[in-house]
C-alpha positions as CSV (number, residue, x, y, z in Angstrom):
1,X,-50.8,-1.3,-21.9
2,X,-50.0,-1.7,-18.3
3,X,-49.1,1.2,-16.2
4,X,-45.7,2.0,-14.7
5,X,-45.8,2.0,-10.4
6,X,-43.8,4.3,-8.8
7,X,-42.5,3.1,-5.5
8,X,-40.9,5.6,-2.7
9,X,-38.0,4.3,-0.7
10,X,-37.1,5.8,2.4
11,X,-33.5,4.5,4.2
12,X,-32.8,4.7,8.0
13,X,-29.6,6.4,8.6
14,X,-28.2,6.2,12.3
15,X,-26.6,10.3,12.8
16,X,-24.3,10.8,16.1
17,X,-26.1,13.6,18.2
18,X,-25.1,17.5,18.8
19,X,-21.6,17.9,17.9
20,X,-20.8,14.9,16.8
21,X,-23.5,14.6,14.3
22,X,-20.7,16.0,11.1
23,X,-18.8,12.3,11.7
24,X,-21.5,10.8,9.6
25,X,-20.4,11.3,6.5
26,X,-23.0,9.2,4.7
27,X,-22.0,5.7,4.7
28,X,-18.1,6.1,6.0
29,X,-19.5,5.3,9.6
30,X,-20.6,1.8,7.9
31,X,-16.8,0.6,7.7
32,X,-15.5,3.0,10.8
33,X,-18.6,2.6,13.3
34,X,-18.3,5.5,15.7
35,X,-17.6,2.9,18.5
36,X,-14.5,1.9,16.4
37,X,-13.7,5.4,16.4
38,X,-14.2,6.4,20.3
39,X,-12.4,2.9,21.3
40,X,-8.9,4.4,19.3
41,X,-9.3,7.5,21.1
42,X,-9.2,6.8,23.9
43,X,-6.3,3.6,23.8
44,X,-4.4,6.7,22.3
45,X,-5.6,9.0,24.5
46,X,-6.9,11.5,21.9
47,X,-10.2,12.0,23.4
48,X,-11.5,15.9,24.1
49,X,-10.9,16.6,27.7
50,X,-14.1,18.7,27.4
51,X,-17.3,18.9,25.1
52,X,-16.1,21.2,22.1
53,X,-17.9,22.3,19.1
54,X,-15.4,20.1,17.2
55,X,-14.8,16.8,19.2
56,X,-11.9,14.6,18.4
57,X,-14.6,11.9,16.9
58,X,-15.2,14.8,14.0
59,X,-11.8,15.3,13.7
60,X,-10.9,11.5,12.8
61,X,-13.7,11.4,10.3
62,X,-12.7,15.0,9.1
63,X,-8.8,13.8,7.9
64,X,-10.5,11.1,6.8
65,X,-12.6,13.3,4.6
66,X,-9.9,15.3,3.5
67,X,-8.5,12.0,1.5
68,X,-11.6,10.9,-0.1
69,X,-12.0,14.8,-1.3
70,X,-8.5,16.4,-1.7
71,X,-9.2,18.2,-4.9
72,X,-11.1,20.5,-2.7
73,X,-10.2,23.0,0.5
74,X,-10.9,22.6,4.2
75,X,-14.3,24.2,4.3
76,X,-15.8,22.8,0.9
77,X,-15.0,18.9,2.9
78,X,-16.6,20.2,5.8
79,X,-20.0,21.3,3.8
80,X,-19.9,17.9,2.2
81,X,-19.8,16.3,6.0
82,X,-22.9,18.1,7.1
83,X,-24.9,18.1,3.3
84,X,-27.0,15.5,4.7
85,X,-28.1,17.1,8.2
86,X,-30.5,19.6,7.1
87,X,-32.8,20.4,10.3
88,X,-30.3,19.5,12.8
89,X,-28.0,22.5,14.4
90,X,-24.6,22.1,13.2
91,X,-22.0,24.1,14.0
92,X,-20.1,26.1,11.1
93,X,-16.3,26.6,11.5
94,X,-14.1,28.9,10.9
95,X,-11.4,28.5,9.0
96,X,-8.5,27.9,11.7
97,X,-10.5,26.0,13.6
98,X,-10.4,22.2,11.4
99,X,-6.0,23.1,11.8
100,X,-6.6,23.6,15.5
101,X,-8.6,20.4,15.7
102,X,-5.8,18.4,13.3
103,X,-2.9,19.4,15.9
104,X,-4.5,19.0,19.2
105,X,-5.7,15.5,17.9
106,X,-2.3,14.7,16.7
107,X,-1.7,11.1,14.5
108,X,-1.7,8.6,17.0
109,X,-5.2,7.9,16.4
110,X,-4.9,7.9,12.8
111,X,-2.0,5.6,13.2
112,X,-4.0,3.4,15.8
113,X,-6.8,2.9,13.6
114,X,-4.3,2.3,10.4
115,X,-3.4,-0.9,12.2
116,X,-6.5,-2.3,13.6
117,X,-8.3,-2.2,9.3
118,X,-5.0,-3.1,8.0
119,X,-5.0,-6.9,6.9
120,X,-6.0,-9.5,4.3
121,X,-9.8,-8.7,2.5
122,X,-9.9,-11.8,0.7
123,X,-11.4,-14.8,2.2
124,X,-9.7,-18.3,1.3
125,X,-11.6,-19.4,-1.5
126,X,-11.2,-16.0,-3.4
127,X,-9.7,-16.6,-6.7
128,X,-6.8,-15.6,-7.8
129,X,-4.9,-14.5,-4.2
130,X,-3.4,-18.3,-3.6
131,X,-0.6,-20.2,-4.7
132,X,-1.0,-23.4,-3.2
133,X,-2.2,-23.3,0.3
134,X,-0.4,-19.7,0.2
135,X,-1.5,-16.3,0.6
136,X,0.8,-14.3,-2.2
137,X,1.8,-11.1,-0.2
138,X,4.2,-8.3,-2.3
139,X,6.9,-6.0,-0.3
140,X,7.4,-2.2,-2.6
141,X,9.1,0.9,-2.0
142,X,7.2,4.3,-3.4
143,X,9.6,7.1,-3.9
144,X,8.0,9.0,-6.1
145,X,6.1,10.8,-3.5
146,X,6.2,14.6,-3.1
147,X,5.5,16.7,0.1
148,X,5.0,20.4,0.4
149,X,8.1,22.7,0.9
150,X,8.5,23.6,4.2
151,X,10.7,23.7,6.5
152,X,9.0,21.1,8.8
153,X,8.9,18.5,6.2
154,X,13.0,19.5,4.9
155,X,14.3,19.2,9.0
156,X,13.2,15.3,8.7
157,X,12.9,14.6,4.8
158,X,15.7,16.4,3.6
159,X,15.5,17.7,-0.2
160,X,17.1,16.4,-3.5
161,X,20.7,17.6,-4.2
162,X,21.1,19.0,-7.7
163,X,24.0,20.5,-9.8
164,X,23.7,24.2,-8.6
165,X,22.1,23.1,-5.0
166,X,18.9,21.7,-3.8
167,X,15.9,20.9,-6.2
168,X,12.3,19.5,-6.4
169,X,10.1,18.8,-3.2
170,X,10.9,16.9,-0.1
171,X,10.8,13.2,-1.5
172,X,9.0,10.4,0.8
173,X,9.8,7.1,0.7
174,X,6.5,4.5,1.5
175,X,7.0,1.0,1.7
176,X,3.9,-1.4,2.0
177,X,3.5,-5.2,2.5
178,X,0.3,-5.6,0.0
179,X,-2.0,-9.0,-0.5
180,X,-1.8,-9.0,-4.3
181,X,-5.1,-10.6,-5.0
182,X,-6.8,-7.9,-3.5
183,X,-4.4,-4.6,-3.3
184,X,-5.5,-4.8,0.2
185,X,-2.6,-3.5,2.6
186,X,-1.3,-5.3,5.3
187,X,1.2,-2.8,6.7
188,X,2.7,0.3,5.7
189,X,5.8,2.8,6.7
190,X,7.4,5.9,5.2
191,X,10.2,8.0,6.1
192,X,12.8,9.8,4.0
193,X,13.8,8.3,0.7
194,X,17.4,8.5,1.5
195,X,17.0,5.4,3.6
196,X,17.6,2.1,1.9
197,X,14.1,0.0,0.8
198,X,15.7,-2.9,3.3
199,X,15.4,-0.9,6.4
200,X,11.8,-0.3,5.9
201,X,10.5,-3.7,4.8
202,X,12.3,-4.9,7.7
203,X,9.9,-2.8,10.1
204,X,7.2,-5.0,8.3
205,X,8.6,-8.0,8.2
206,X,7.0,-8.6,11.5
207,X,3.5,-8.7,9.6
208,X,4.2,-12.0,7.8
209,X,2.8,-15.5,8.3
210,X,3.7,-19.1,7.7
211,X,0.9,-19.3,4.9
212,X,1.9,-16.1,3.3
213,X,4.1,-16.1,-0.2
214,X,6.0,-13.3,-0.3
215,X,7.1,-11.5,-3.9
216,X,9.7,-9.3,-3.9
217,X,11.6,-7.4,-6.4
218,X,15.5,-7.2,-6.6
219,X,16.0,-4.9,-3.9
220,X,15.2,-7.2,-1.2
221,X,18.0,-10.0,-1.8
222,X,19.9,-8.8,1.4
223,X,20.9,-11.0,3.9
224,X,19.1,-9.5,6.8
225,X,15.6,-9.5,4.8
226,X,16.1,-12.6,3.3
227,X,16.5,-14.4,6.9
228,X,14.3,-12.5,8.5
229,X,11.7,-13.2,6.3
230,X,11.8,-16.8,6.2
231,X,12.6,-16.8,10.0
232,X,9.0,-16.0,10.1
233,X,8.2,-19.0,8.2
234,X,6.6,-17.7,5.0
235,X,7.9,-18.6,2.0
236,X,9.6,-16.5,-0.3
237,X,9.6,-16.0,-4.0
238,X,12.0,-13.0,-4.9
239,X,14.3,-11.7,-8.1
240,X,18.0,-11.3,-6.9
241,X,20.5,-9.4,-8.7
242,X,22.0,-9.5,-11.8
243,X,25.6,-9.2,-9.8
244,X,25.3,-11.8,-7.8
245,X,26.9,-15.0,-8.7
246,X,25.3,-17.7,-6.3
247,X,26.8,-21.4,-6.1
248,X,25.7,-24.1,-7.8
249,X,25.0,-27.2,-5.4
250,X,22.6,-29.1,-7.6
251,X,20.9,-29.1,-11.1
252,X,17.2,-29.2,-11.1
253,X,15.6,-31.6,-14.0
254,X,13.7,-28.4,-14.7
255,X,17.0,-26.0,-15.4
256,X,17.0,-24.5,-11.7
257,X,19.7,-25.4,-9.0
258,X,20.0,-25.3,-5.4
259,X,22.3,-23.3,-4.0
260,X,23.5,-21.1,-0.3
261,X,22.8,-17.8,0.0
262,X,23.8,-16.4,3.6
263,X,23.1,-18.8,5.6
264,X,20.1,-20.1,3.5
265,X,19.4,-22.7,1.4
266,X,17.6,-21.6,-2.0
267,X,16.6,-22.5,-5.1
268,X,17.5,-20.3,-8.5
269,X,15.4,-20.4,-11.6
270,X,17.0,-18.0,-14.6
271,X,14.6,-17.0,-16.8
272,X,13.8,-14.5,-19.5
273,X,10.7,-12.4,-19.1
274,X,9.8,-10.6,-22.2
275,X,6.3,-8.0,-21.4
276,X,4.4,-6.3,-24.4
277,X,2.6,-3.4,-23.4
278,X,-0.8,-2.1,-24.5
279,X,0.7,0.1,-27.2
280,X,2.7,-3.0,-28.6
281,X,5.8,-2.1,-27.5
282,X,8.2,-5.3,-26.2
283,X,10.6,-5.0,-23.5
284,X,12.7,-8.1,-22.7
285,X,14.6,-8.7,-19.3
286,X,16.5,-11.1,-18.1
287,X,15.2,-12.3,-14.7
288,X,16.8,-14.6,-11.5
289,X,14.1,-15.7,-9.3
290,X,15.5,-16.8,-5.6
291,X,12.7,-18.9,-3.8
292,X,12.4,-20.9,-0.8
293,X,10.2,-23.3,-2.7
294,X,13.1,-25.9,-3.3
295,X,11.2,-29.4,-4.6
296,X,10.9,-28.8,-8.7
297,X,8.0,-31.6,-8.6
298,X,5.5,-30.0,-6.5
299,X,6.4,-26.7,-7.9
300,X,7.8,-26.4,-11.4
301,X,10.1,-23.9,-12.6
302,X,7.3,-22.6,-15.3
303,X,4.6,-22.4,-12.3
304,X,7.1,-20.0,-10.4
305,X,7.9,-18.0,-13.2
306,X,4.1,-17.3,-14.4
307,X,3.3,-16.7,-10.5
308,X,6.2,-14.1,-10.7
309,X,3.8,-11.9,-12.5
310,X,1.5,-11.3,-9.2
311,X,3.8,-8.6,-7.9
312,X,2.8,-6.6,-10.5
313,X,-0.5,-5.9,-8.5
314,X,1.6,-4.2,-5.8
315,X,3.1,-1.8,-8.7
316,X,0.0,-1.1,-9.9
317,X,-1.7,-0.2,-6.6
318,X,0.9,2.4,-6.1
319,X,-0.1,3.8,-9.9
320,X,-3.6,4.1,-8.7
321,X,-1.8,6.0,-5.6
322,X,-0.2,8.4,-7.6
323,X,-2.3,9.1,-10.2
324,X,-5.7,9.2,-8.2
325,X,-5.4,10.0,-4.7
326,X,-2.3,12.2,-5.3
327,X,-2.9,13.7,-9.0
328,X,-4.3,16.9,-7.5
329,X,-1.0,17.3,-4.7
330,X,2.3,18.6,-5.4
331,X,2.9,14.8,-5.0
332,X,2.1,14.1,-8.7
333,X,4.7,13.2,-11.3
334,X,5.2,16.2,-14.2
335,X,6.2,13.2,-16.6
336,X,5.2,9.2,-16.5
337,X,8.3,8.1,-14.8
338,X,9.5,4.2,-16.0
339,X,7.6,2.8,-12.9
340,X,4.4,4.7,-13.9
341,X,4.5,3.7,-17.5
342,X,5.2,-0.4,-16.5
343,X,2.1,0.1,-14.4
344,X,-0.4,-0.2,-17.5
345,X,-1.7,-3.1,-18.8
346,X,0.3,-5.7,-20.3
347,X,1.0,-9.1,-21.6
348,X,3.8,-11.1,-20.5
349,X,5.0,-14.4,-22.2
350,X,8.0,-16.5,-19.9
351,X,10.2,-19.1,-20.0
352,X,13.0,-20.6,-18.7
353,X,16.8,-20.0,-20.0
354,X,18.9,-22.9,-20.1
355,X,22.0,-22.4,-18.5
């Protein structure tokens, strides 16, 4: 019988020098490169004015660190920065020194280099992450997010007001413009959760593009989002209200009608949406769909509807949010709230309601 071979591999890893050797972090410098790194320091001027035992290159990749490990403290990340540099002299911290490094560096940089990986992953032929010759793109607010206590975080987030006074853990409010197809994130923003969704989606609204589809939930049906967003000249596919009572202009040989919202001219397909979940449970809604997409022949009221379905991704990238990256933090939900629970798997069956 013939003989197993045993081959030995041996891998070429590039390592900064001296100090800046901990940014490694085994293959994290394969998506941020250092020169990606240095290049957002300085634009944000971040940069060390001297050589320190902890330059602000470590400290980018050290916050960085501090997401992809947060079950874990300061100085266990920091031993898993450096488990790969046995030989070379790296420098041990103390324990205020990662903080100092955090506040001198500040979150420009952070921030900075956000924007420049922010954007589209798919390429064009990727399936499933086009309608058409669109790009389908979701706006969401996440408000179920939970900061620590402090007073820092109360003097700009404020705090819930109960019954007998204030409750539960500053609240933040995070609202992200996400490519379904891909839960890739285009933009993102937070601030208090007192502030309406519109205000924050309108900081984004910059980030869209004439081939982009953009899915939106029934938040978004205000004026100044709805013409902002098709001032950029994407097209929109969004569920209005239940309250609003739009004009009828025209009947559609497929059920929808044209009509004038602000100063826009839409198209309105009613439909019922009825979504079984994984544990067989059926939930039935009934939904208005406001799009921009106004010729039923090229794009049918059933096409729409099933399309529809695509924001979900958005919901269930923020699931993933809470329940991985932020399941450790005081940022994790005691109970499955109704968004959490919708975020499973499901089956949905559409169609249109005759009006």
């Amino acid at each position: 019988m013939p003989k197993g071979a045993t081959v030995d591999a041996t891998r070429t890893v590039t390592v900064a020098s001296d100090v800046h050797a901990p940014g490694r972090l085994g293959e994290l410098t394969q998506v941020l490169p250092f020169e990606l790194v240095d290049s957002v320091l300085e634009e944000t001027k971040a940069t060390q004015r001297r050589l320190r035992l902890l330059p602000s290159r470590t400290g980018v990749y050290f916050v960085l660190a501090l997401g992809l490990f947060e079950r874990v403290g300061a100085r266990l990340v920091w031993e898993k920065m450096v488990a790969g540099l046995g030989g070379l002299p790296v420098v041990s911290p103390s324990e205020k020194a990662p903080r100092d490094l955090r506040r001198r560096m500040g979150v420009a940089p952070l921030r900075a280099l956000f924007e420049v990986l922010a954007g589209p992953l798919a390429q064009p032929r990727t399936p499933g992450v086009r309608y058409r010759k669109w790009r389908t793109v979701a706006f969401d607010g996440c408000s179920s997010l939970r900061v620590p206590d402090d007073d820092r975080n109360r003097s700009w987030l404020g705090k819930n007001r109960a019954r007998f006074g204030l409750a539960d853990y500053p609240a933040l409010m995070l609202m992200t413009l996400v490519e379904t197809g891909t839960r890739g994130l285009l933009g993102a923003t937070f601030g208090p959760s007192s502030t309406d969704e519109n205000a924050y989606a309108l900081r984004l609204v910059h980030l869209l593009k004439p081939d982009m589809l953009v899915l939106t939930d029934r938040g978004f049906d205000s004026g100044d989002f709805l013409e902002a967003a098709v001032a950029t000249g994407a097209q929109l596919l969004a569920r209005g209200k239940s309250t609003r009572r739009p004009p009828v202009l025209a009947n559609l040989p497929d059920g929808s009608y044209l009509t004038r919202i602000y100063r826009l001219k839409l198209r309105v397909i009613e439909a019922k949406v009825t979504v079984t979940g994984a544990d067989g449970t059926v939930v039935s809604d009934h939904y208005r769909l406001v799009t921009t997409l106004t010729d039923p022949r090229t794009d049918p009221a059933e096409a729409l509807i099933s399309l529809y379905h695509e924001r979900w991704e958005i919901e269930s990238a923020y699931f993933a949010l809470r329940h991985t990256l932020c399941e450790a933090g005081c940022c994790a939900p005691r109970t499955p709230s109704a968004s959490s629970r919708r975020c499973g798997p499901y089956w949905c069956s559409t169609r249109p309601s005759a009006r």
